[in-house]
N, CA, C and O atoms as a GROMACS GRO file, in nm:
protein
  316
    1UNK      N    1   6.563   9.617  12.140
    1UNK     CA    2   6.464   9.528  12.083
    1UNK      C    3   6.378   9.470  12.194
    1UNK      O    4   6.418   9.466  12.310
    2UNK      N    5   6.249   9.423  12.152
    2UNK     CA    6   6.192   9.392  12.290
    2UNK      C    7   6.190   9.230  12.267
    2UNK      O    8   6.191   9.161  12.165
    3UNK      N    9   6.185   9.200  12.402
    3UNK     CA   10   6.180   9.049  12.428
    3UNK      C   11   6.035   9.031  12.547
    3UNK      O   12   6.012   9.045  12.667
    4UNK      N   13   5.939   8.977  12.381
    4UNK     CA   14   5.822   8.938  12.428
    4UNK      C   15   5.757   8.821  12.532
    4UNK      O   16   5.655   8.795  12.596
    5UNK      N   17   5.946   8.749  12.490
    5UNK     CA   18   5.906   8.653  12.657
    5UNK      C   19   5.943   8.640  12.758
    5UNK      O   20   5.924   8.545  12.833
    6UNK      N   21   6.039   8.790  12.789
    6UNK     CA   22   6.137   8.802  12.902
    6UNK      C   23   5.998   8.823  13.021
    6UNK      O   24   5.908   8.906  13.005
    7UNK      N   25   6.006   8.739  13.123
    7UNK     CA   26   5.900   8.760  13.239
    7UNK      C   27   5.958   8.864  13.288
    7UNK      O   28   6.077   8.897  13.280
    8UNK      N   29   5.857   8.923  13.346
    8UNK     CA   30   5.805   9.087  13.405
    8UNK      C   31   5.748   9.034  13.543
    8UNK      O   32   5.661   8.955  13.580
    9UNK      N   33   5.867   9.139  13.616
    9UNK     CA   34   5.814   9.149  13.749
    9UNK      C   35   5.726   9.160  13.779
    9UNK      O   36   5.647   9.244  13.737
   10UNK      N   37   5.702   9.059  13.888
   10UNK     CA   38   5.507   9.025  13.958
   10UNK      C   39   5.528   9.066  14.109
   10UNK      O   40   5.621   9.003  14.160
   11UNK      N   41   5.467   9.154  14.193
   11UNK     CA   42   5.429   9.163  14.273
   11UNK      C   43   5.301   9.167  14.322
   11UNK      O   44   5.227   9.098  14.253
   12UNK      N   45   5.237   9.230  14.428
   12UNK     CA   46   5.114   9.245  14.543
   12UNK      C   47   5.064   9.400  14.465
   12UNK      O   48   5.176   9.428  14.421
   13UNK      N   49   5.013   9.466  14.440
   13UNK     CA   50   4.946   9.530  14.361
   13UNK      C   51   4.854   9.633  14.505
   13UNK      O   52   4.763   9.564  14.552
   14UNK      N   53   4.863   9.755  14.564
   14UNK     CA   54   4.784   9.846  14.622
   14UNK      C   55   4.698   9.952  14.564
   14UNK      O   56   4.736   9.991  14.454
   15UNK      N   57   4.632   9.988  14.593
   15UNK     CA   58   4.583  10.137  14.510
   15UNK      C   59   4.543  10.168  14.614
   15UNK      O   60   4.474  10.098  14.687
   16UNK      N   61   4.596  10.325  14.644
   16UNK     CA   62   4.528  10.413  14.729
   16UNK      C   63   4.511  10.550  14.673
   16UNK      O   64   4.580  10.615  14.594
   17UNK      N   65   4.373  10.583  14.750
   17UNK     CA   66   4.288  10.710  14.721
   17UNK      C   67   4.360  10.828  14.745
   17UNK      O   68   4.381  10.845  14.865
   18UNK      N   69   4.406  10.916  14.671
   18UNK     CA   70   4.441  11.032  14.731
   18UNK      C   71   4.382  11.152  14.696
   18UNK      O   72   4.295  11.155  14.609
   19UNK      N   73   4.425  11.262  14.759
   19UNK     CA   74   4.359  11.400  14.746
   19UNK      C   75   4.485  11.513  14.753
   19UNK      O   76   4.599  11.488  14.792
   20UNK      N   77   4.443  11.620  14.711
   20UNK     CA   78   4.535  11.721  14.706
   20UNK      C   79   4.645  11.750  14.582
   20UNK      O   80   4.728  11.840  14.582
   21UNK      N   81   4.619  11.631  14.460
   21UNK     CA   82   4.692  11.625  14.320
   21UNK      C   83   4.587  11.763  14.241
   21UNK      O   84   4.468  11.791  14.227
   22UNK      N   85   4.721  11.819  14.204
   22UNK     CA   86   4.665  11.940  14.107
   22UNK      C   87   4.688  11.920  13.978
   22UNK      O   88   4.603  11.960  13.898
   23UNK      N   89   4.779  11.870  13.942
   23UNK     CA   90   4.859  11.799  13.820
   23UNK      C   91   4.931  11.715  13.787
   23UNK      O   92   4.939  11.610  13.851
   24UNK      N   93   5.002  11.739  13.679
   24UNK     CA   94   5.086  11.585  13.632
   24UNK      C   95   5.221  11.587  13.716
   24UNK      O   96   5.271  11.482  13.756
   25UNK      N   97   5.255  11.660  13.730
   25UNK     CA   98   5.398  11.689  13.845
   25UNK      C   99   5.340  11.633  13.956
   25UNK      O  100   5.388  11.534  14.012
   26UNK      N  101   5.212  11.702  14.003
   26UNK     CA  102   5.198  11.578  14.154
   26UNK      C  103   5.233  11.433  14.142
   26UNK      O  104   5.300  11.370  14.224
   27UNK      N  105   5.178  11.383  14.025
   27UNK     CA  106   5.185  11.242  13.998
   27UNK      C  107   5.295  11.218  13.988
   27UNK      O  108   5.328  11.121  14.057
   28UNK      N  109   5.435  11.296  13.887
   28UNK     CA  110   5.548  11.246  13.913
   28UNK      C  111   5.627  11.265  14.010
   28UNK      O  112   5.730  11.207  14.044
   29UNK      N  113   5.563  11.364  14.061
   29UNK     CA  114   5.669  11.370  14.242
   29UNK      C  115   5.650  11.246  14.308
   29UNK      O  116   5.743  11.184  14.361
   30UNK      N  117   5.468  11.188  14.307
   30UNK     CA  118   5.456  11.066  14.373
   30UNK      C  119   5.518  10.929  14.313
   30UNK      O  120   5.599  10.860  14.376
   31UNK      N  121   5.490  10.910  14.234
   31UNK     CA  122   5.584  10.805  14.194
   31UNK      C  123   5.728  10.794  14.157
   31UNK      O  124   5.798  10.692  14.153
   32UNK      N  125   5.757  10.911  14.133
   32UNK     CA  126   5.937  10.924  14.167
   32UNK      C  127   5.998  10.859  14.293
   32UNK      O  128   6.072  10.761  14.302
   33UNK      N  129   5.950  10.936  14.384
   33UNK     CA  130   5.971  10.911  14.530
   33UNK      C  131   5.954  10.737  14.562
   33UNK      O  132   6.049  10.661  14.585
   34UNK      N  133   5.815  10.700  14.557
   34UNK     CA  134   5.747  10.559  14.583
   34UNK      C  135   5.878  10.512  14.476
   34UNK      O  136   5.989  10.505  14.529
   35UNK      N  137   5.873  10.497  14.410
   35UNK     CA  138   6.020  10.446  14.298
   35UNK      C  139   6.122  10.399  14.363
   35UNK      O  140   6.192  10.302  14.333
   36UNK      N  141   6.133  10.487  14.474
   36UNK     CA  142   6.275  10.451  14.538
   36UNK      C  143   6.272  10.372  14.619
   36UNK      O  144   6.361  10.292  14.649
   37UNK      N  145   6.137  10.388  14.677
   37UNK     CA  146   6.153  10.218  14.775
   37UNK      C  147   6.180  10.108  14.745
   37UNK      O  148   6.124  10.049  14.652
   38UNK      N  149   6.253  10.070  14.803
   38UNK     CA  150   6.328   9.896  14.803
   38UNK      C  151   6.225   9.838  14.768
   38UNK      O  152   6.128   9.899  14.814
   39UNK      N  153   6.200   9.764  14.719
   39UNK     CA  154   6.132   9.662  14.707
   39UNK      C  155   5.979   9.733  14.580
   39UNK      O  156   5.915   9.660  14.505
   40UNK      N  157   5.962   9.856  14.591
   40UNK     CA  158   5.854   9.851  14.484
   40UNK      C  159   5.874   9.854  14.332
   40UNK      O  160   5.965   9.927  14.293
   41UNK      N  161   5.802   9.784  14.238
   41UNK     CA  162   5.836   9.744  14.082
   41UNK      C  163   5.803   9.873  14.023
   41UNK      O  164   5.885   9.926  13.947
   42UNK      N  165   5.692   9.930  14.049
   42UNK     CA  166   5.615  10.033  13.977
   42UNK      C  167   5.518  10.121  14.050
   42UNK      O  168   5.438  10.079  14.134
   43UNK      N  169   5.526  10.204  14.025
   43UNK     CA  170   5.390  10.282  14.067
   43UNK      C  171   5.340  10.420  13.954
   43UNK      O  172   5.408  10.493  13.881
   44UNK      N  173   5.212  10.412  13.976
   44UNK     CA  174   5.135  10.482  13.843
   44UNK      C  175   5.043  10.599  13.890
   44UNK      O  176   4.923  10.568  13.888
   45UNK      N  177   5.068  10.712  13.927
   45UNK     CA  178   4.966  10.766  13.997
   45UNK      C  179   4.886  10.866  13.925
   45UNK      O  180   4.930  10.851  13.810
   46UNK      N  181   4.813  10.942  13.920
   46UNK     CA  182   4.653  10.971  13.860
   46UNK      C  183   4.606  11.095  13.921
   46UNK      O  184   4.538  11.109  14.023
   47UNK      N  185   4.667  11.211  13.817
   47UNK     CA  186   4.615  11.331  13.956
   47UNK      C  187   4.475  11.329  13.918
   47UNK      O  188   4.399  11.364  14.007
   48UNK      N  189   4.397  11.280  13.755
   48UNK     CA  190   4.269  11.280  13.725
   48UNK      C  191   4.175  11.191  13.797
   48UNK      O  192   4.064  11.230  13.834
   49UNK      N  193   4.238  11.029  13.824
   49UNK     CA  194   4.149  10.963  13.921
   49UNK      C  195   4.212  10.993  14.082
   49UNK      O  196   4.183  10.906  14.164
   50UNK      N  197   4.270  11.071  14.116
   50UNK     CA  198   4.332  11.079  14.254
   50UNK      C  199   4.363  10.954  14.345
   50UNK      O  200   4.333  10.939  14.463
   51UNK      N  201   4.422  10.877  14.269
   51UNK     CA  202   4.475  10.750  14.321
   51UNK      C  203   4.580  10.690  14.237
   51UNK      O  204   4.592  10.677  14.115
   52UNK      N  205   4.673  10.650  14.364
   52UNK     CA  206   4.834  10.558  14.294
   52UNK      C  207   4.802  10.408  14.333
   52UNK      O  208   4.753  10.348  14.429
   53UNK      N  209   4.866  10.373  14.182
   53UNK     CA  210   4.839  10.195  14.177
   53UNK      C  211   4.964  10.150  14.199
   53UNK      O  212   5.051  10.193  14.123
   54UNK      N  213   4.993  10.079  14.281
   54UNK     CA  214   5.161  10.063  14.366
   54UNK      C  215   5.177   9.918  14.367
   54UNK      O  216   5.115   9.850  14.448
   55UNK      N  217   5.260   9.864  14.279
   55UNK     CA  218   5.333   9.713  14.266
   55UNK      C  219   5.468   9.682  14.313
   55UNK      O  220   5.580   9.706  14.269
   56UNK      N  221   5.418   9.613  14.428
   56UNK     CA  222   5.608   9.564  14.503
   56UNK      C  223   5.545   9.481  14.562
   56UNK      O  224   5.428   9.453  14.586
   57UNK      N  225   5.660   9.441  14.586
   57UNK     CA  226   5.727   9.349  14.644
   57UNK      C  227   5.719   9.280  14.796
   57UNK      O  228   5.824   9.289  14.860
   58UNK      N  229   5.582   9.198  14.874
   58UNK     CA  230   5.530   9.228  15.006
   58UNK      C  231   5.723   9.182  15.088
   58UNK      O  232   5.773   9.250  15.178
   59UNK      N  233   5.776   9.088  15.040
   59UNK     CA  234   5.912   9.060  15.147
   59UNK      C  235   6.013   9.182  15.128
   59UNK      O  236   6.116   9.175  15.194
   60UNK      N  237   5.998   9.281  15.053
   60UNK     CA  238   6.065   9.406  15.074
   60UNK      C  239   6.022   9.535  15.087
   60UNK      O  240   6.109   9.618  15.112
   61UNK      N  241   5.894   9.576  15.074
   61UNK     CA  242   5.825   9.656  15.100
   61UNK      C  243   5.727   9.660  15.174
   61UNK      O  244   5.647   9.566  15.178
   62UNK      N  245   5.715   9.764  15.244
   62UNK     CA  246   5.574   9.793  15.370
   62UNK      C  247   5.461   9.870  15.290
   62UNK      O  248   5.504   9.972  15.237
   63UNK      N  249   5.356   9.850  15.274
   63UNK     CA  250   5.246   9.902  15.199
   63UNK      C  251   5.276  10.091  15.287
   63UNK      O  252   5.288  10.193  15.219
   64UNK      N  253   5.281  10.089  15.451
   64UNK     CA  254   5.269  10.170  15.504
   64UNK      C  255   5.408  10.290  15.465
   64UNK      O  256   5.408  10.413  15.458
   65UNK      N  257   5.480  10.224  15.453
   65UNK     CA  258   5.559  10.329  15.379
   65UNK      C  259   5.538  10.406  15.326
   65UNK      O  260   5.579  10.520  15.348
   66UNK      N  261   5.440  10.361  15.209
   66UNK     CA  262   5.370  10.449  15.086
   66UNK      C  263   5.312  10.564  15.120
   66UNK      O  264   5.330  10.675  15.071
   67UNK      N  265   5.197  10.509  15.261
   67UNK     CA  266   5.125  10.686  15.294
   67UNK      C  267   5.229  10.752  15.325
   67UNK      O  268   5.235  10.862  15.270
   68UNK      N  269   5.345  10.717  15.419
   68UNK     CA  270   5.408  10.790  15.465
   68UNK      C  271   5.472  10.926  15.420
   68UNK      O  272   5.484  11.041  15.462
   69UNK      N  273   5.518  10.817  15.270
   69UNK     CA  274   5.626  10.895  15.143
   69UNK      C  275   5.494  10.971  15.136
   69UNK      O  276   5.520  11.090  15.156
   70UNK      N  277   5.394  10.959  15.120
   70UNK     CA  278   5.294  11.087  14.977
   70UNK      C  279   5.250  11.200  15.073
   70UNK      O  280   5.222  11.315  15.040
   71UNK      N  281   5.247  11.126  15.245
   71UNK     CA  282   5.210  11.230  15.304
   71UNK      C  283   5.313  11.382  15.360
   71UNK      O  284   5.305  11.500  15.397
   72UNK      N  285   5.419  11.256  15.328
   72UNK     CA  286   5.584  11.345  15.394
   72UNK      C  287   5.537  11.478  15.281
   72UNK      O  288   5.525  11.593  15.322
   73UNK      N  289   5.514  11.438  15.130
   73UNK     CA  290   5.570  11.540  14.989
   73UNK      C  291   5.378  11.603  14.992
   73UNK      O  292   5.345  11.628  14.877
   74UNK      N  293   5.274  11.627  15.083
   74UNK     CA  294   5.195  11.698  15.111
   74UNK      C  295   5.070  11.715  15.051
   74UNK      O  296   4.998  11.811  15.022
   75UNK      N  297   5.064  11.536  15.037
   75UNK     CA  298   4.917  11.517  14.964
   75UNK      C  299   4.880  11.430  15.049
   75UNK      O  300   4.973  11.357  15.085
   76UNK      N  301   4.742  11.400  15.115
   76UNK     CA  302   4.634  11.297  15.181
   76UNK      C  303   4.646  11.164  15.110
   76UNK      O  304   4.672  11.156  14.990
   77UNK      N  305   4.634  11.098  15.161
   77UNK     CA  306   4.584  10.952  15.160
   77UNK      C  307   4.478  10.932  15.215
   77UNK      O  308   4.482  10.961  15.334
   78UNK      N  309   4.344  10.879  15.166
   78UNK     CA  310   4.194  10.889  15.152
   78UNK      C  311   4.227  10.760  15.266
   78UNK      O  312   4.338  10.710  15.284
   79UNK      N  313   4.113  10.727  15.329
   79UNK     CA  314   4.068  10.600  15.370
   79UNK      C  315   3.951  10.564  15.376
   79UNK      O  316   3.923  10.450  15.413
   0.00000   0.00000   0.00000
């Protein structure tokens, strides 16, 4: 059942540009992965707009992590 007043995790909110998404599997490889970092709530990524919208946590997560993970699994991070 849902509980319309249970508060929902708030974090710091990133979006970064990426390139090299061919499909919807890119997107869930990327946010699978980003998933696992400590500290992030969510991430939503977009092989149609080529950018992941990334919510965590700044006292447990490093924003820089993020390129790291998308660049390790062989997609760009725009700047």
């Amino acid at each position: 059942m849902f509980n319309l007043f249970k508060s929902k995790k708030t974090g710091e909110t990133i979006t970064l540009k990426l390139s090299g998404l061919h499909c919807t599997s890119c997107s869930l490889n990327i946010d699978g992965e980003i998933e696992e970092i400590k500290g992030v709530i969510s991430s939503n990524t977009s092989y149609a707009k080529q950018s992941s919208v990334i919510t965590y946590d700044p006292q447990l997560a490093d924003p820089a992590t993020f390129s790291a993970v998308i660049e390790k699994l062989g997609y760009t991070v725009v700047t």
